[in-house]
ZALOBA-807050 format. One record per residue (C-alpha): residue in one letter; x, y, z; residue number from 0. Coordinates in pm, whole numbers, padded with zeros to 5 digits. Layout:
<atoms>
 rest   east  north     up  nr
    a      X      Y      Z NUM
...
</atoms>
This chain:
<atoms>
 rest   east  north     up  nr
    x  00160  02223  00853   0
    x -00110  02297  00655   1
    x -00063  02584  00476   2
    x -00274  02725  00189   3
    x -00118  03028  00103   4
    x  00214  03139 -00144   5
    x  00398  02844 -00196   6
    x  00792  02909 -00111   7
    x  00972  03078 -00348   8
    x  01256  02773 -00311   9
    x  01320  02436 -00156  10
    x  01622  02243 -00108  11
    x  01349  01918 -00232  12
    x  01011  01928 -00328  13
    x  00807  01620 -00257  14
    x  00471  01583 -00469  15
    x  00198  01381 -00324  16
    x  00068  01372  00028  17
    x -00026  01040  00074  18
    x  00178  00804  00281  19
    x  00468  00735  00016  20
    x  00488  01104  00038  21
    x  00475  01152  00355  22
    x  00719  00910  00441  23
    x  00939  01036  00231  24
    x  00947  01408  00413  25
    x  01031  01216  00721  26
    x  01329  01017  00599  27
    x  01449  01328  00403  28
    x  01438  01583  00669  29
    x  01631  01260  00888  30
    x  01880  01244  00605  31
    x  01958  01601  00654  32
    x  01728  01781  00378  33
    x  01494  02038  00418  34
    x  01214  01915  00192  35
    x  00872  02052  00129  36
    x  00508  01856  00057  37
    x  00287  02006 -00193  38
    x -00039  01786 -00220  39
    x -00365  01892 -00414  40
    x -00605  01804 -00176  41
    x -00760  01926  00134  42
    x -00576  01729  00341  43
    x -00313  01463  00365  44
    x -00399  01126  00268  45
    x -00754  01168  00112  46
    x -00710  01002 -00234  47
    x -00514  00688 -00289  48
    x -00418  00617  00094  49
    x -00724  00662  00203  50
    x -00956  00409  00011  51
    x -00674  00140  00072  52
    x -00692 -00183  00261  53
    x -00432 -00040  00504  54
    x -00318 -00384  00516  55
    x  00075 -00464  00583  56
    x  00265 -00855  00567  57
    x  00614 -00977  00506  58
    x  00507 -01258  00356  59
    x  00627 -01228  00009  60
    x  00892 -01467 -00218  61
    x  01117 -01256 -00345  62
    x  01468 -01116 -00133  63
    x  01396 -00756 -00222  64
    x  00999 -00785 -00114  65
    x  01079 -00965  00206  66
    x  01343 -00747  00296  67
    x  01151 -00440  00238  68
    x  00821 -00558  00376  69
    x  01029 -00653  00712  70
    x  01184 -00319  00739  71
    x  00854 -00169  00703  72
    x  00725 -00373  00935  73
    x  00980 -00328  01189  74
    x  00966  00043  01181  75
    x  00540  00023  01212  76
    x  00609 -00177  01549  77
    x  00843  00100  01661  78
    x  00659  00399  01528  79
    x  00683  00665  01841  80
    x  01034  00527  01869  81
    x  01107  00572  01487  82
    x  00953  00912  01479  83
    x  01075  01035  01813  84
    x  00695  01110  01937  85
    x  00540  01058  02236  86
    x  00355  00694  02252  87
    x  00006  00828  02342  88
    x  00039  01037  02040  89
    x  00214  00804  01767  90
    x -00085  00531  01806  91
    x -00130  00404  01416  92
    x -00372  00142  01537  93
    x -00126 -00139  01421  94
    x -00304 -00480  01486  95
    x -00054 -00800  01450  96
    x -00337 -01053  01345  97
    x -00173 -01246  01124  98
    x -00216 -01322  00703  99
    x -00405 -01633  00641 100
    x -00337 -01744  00274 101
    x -00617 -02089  00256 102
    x -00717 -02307  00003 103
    x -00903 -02606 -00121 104
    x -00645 -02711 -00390 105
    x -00475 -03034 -00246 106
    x -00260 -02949 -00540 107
    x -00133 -02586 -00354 108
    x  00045 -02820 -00031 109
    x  00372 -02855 -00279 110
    x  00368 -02473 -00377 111
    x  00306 -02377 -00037 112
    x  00539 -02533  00135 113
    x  00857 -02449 -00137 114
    x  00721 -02092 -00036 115
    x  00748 -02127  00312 116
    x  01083 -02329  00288 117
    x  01213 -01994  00053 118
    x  01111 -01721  00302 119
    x  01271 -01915  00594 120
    x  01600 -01917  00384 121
    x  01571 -01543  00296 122
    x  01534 -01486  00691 123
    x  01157 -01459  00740 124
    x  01163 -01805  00938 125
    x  00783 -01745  01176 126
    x  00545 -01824  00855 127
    x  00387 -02131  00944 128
    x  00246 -02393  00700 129
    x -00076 -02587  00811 130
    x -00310 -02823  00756 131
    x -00689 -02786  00684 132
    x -00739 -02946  01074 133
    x -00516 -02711  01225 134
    x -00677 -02443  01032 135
    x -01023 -02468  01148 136
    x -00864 -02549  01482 137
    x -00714 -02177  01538 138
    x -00986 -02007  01302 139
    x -01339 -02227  01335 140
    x -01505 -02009  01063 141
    x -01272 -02163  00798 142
    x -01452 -02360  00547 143
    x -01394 -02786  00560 144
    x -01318 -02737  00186 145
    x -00988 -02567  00314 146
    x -00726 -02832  00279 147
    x -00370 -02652  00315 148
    x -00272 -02233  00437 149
    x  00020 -02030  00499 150
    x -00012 -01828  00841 151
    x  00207 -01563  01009 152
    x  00119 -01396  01274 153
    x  00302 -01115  01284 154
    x  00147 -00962  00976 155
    x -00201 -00723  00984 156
    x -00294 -00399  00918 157
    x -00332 -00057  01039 158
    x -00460  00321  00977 159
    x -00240  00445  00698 160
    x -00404  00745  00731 161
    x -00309  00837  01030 162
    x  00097  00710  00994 163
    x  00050  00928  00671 164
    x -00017  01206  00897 165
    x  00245  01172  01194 166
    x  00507  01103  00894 167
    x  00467  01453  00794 168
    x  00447  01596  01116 169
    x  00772  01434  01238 170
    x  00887  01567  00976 171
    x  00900  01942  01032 172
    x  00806  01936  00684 173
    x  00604  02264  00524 174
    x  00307  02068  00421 175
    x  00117  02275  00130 176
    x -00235  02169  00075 177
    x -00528  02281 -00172 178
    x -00239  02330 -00403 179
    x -00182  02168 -00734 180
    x  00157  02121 -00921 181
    x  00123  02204 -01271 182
    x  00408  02154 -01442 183
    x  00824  01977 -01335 184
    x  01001  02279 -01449 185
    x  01261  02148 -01646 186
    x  01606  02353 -01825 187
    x  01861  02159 -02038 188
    x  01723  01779 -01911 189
    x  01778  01940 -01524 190
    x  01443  02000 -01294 191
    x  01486  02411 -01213 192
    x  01136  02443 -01018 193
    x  00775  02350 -00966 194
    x  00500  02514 -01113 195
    x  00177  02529 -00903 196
    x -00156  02705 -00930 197
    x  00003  02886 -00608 198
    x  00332  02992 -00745 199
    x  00647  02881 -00849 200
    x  00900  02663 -00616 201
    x  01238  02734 -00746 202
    x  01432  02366 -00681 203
    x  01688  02143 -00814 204
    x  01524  01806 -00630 205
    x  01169  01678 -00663 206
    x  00989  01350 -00542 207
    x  00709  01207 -00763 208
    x  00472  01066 -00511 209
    x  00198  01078 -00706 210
    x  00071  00665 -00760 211
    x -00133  00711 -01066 212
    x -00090  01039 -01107 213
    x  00306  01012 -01158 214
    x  00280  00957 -01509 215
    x  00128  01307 -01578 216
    x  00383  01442 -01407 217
    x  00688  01266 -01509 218
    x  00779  01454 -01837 219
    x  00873  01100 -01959 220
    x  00772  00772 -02037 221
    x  00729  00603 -01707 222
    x  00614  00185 -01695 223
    x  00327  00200 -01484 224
    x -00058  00166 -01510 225
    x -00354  00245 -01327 226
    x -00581 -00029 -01206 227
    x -00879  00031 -01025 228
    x -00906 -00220 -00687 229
    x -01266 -00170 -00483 230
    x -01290 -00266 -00117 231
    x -01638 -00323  00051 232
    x -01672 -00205  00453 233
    x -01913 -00424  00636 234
    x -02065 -00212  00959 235
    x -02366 -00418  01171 236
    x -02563 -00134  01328 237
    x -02848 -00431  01491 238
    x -02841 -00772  01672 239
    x -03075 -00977  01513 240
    x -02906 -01318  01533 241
    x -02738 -01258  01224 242
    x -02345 -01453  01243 243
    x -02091 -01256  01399 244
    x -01796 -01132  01207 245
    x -01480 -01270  01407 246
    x -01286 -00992  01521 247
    x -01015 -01223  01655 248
    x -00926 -01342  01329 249
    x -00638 -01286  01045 250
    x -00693 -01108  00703 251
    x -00807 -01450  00541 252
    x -00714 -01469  00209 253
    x -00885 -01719 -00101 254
    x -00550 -01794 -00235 255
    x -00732 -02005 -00542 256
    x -00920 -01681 -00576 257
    x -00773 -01389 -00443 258
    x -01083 -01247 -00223 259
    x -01008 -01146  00096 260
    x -01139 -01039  00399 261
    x -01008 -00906  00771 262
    x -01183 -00753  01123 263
    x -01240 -00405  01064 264
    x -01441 -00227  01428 265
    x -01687 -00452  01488 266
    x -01744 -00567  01115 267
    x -01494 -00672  00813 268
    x -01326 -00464  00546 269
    x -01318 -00717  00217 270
    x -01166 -00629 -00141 271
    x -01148 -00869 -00458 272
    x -00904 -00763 -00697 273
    x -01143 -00865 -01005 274
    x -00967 -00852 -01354 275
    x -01003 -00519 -01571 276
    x -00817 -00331 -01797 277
    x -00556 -00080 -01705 278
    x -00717  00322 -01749 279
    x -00590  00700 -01706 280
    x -00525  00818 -01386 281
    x -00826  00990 -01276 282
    x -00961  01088 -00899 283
    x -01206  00987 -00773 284
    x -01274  00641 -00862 285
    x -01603  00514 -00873 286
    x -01708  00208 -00764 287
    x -01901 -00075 -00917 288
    x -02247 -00072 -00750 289
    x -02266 -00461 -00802 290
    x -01903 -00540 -00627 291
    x -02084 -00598 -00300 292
    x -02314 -00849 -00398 293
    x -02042 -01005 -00601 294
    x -01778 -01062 -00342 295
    x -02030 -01127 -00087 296
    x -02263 -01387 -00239 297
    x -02070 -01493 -00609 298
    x -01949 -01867 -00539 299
    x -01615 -01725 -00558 300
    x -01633 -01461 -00325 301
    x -01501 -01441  00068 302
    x -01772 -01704  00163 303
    x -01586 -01993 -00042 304
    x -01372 -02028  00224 305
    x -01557 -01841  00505 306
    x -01915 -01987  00524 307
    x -02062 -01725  00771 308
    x -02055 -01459  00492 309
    x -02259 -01701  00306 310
    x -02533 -01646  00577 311
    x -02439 -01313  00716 312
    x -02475 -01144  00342 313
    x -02871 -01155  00240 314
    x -02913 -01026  00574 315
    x -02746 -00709  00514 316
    x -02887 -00341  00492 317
    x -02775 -00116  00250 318
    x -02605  00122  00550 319
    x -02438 -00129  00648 320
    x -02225 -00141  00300 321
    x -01978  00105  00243 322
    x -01819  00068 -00101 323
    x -01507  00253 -00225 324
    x -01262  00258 -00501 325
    x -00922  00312 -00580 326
    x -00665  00308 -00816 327
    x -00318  00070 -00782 328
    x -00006  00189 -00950 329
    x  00113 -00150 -01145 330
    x  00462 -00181 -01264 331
    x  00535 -00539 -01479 332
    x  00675 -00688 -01224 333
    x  00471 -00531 -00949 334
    x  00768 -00398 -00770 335
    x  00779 -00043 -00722 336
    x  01006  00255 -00876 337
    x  01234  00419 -00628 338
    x  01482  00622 -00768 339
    x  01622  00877 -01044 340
    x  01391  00919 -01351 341
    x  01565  00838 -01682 342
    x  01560  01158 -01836 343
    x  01573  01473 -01609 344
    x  01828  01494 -01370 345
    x  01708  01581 -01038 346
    x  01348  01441 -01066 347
    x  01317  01123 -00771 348
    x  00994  00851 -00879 349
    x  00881  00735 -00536 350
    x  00538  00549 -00691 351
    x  00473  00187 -00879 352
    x  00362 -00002 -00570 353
    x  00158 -00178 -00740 354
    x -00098 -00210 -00395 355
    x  00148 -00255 -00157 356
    x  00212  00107 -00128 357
    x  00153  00126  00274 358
    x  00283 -00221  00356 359
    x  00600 -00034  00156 360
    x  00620  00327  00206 361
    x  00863  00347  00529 362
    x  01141  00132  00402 363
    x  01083  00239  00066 364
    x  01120  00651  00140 365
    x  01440  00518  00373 366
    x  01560  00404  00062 367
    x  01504  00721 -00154 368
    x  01655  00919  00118 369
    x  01944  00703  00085 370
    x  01962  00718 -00290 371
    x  01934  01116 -00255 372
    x  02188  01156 -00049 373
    x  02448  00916 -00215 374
    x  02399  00654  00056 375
    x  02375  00346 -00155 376
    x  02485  00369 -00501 377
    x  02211  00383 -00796 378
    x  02344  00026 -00963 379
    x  02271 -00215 -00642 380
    x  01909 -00108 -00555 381
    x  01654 -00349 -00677 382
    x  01368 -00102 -00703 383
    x  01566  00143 -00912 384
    x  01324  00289 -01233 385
    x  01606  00148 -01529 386
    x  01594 -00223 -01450 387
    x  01313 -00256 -01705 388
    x  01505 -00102 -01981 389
    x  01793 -00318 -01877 390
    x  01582 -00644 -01963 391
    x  01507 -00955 -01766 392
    x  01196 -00833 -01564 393
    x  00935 -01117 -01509 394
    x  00639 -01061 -01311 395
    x  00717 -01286 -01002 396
    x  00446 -01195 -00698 397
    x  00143 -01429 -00860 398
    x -00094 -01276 -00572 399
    x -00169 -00860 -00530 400
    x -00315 -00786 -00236 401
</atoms>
């Protein structure tokens, strides 16, 4: 793995992107029988996209298709050195099961809440509880009084996509080509022929777009997505100086009236705020919006609406203890992501459009693409599949992107 010489002269598949989505799809490839190869443009694996994520991973969703997927995904995280056929001490993805606290201070949100709740038990995902503002603060103290009704499972968290990005590829027996950038989808009478790459030319009939933002470049074709930059905000206390501790026992808490969000992240708190803004290119890497921190941190409708210590904890911060980043999500219209053929070359696989749920996603998504490669599961029945918006009917239905 690794390698940053000649690229092969052919592949039986040629994935594009090395972050998780890619990854993950070498390892249910090369399970379905393929011999695929990963050509990413970076250094390393998962360094762009994956890598300035939340890392964050939940089932609870509304929709059949996002609950079934999410569960999958999850399923196979709890299982990794099982999934992957690694040893344990080796396949740890630091997967924490803390739970996905949606709270808010709208009495108006009980009725929405609890049709939500009453929908996910009927599509199978029956362990998301719906409380009450008392039995709130009574499992999680630091919750604001304002808080009058949540949504809690416990079985949803987060963990180091990173590092699942990198024991997906190497369970993979994948060739794993890095420092090496795909020019061009070589393309002969609407069929791909090959990859062109500043290292050479992979001759191929099959190749992944894994690309998130990027895909679009790539693509040849009109494809519906659009880059969105998302920032997240790392918290780190270096002293004890009385300041408020950051719970490390607690859920990713989520504003659901306002969408900021915050969760335990070694010792401190990783927080994000998906603020509105306008769609833009693709580009790498993203900068960040020096005032996001003392925005989310101290803004009335930042992560101390419904968590008061941040309201305390924030003025008290140095700037090394702030780490800000930024990243770009890959939005579809209905924020559901595109796994399958592309509409006009025959032979070129979209594995992208996550729309920010890319890691929560990627296994049971690239399980899926495998599938649809190797004529598992016909084209027509897969929910995800890259036509359905020219086919009409597609409504934006997930109200909250985390």
């Amino acid at each position: 793995m690794g390698g940053q010489g000649a690229v092969p002269a052919s592949a039986e598949v040629v994935i594009v992107g090395g972050g998780i989505v890619g990854a993950a799809s070498a390892f249910f490839l090369a399970r379905a029988g393929l011999r695929p190869v990963l050509v990413e443009r970076a250094p390393a694996l998962a360094t762009a996209t994956t890598a300035v994520s939340a890392h964050c991973v939940r089932a609870q969703f509304s929709e059949p298709e996002n609950v079934a997927m999410m569960g999958e995904s999850l399923a196979i995280f709890a299982e990794f050195a099982a999934v992957l056929k690694l040893p344990p001490d080796e396949a740890d993805i630091g997967l924490r099961r803390q739970g996905y606290l949606f709270a808010s201070t709208d009495p108006d949100q009980a009725a929405p809440f609890a049709a939500r709740v009453a929908l996910q038990s009927a599509l199978g995902l029956d362990d998301v509880e719906l409380l009450d503002g008392d039995e709130i603060r009574r499992r999680f103290p630091f919750v604001a009084p304002e808080v009058v009704t949540g949504t809690f499972r416990a079985g949803d968290g987060w963990l180091d996509g990173c590092r699942a990005a990198e024991l997906f590829a190497r369970a993979s027996g994948a060739p794993v080509h890095v420092n090496t950038e795909v020019l061009e989808i070589v393309r002969t009478g609407g069929h791909v022929t090959g990859v062109r790459t500043d290292r050479g030319t992979i001759a191929t009939e099959s190749v992944v777009l894994a690309t998130g933002p990027f895909a679009g470049e790539l693509a040849g074709e009109p494809l519906p997505i659009a880059p969105l930059r998302r920032q997240r905000l790392i918290v780190s206390l270096h002293g004890s100086d009385g300041r408020p501790a950051i719970p490390q026992g607690g859920p990713l808490t989520i504003d659901a009236d306002t969408g900021a969000h915050w969760r335990p992240h070694r010792g401190g708190a990783l927080i994000a705020w998906g603020l509105p803004e306008a769609p833009g290119p693709p580009h790498w890497p993203v900068a960040a919006d020096p005032a996001f921190a003392d925005l989310v941190l101290k803004d009335p409708r930042g992560v101390g609406r419904i968590s008061p210590f941040w309201r305390d904890l924030a003025p008290r911060l140095a700037p090394a203890e702030i780490a800000l980043a930024a990243g770009q999500y890959t939005m579809t219209p209905d924020h559901k992501p595109l796994i399958g053929p592309a509409a006009d070359t025959v032979g070129l696989w979209l594995h992208t459009g996550y729309s920010g749920h890319g890691i929560m996603g990627s296994p049971s998504g690239a399980r899926l693409l495998a599938d649809l490669v190797v004529g598992r599961v016909p084209i027509e029945g897969n929910p995800f599949r890259p036509g359905r918006f020219a086919e009409g009917g597609v409504v934006v239905a997930e109200a909250v992107v985390l």
